[in-house]
C-alpha positions in Angstrom: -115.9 55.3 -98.5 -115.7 54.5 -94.8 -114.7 50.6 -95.4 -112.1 51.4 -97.9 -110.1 54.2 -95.3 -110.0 50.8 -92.8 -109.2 48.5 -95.2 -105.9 50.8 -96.5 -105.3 51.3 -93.0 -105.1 47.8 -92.0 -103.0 46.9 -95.5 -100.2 49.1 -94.3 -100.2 47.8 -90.8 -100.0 44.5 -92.5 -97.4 45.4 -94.6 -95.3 46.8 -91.8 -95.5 44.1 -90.1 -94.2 41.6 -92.9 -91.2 44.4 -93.1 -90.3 44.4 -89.7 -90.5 40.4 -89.7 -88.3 40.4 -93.1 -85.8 43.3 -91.3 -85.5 41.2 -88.2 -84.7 37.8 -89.9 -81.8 39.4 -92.2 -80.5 41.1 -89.1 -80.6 37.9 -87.1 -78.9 35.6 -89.8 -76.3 38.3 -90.5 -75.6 38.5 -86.9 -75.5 35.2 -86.7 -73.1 34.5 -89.6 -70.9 37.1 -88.0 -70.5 35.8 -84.9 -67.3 33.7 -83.7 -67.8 30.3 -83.3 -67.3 28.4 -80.4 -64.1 27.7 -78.9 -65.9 25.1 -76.7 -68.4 22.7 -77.1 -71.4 23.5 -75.0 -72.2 21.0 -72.2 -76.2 20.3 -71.7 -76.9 18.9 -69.0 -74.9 16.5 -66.2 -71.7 15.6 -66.9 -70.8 12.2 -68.1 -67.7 11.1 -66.5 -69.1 9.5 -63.6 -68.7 5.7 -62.8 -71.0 3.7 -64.1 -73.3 0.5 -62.2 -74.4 -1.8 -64.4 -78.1 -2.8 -63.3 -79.4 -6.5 -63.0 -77.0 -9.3 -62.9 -75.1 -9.5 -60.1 -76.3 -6.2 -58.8 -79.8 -7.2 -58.8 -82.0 -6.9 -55.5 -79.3 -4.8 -53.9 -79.1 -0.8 -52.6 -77.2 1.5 -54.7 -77.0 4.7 -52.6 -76.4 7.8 -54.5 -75.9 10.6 -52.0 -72.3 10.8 -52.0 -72.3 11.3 -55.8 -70.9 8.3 -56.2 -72.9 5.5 -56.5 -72.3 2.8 -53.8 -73.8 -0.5 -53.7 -75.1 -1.5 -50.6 -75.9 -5.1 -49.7 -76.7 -5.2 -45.9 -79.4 -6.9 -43.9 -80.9 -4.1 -43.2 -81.5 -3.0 -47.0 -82.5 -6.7 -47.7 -84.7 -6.8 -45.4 -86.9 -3.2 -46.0 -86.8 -4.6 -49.7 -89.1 -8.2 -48.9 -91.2 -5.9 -46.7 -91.7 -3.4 -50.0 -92.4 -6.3 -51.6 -94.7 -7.7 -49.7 -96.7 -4.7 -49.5 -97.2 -4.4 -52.6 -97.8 -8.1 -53.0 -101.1 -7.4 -50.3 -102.3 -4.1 -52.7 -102.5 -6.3 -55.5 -104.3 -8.8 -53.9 -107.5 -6.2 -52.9 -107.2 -4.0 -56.7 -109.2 -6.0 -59.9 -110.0 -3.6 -63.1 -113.5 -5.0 -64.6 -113.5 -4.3 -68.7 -116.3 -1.9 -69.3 -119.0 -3.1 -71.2 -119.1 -2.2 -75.0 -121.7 0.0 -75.7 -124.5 -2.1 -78.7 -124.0 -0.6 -82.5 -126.5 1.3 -83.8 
């Protein structure tokens, strides 16, 4: 007798919960429905109306400095200059790094 007292128990917990889930979903779409809709599309994110650099071309291997907000592209000596020493670095790293393919462990 014990059992079935916990199992009715546990059925009416588990049927209020499917009617409060069922409650809140009809409240939610009626509200919903209800609602006004948007005089304004909602803007995500950055918006889009800034210029625009195309990369490569005849932009390629030059600065384009961001910190105004604007982008401005930068061609100076100086820029040219810290970009072949990058380079170079990582030219030397490369040199020094050599992945060795594991062996394959033998079928059983």
């Amino acid at each position: 007798m014990r059992r079935s007292k916990e199992i009715v128990i546990l059925a009416v917990l588990l049927l209020g919960a499917v009617a409060f889930v069922l409650w809140y979903v009809i409240d939610r779409r009626a509200t919903m429905k209800a609602a006004p809709a948007p005089t304004e599309p909602k803007v995500v994110g950055p918006v889009l109306d800034k210029p625009y650099v195309p990369l490569g071309g005849a932009n390629e291997g030059k600065t384009i400095d961001f910190s105004s907000g604007q982008p401005i592209i930068k061609d100076t000596p100086a820029d040219r200059a810290a970009l072949e020493a990058a380079l170079r670095d990582i030219k030397e790293a490369e040199q020094n790094v050599k992945f060795e393919a594991q062996p394959t462990p033998p079928k059983k």
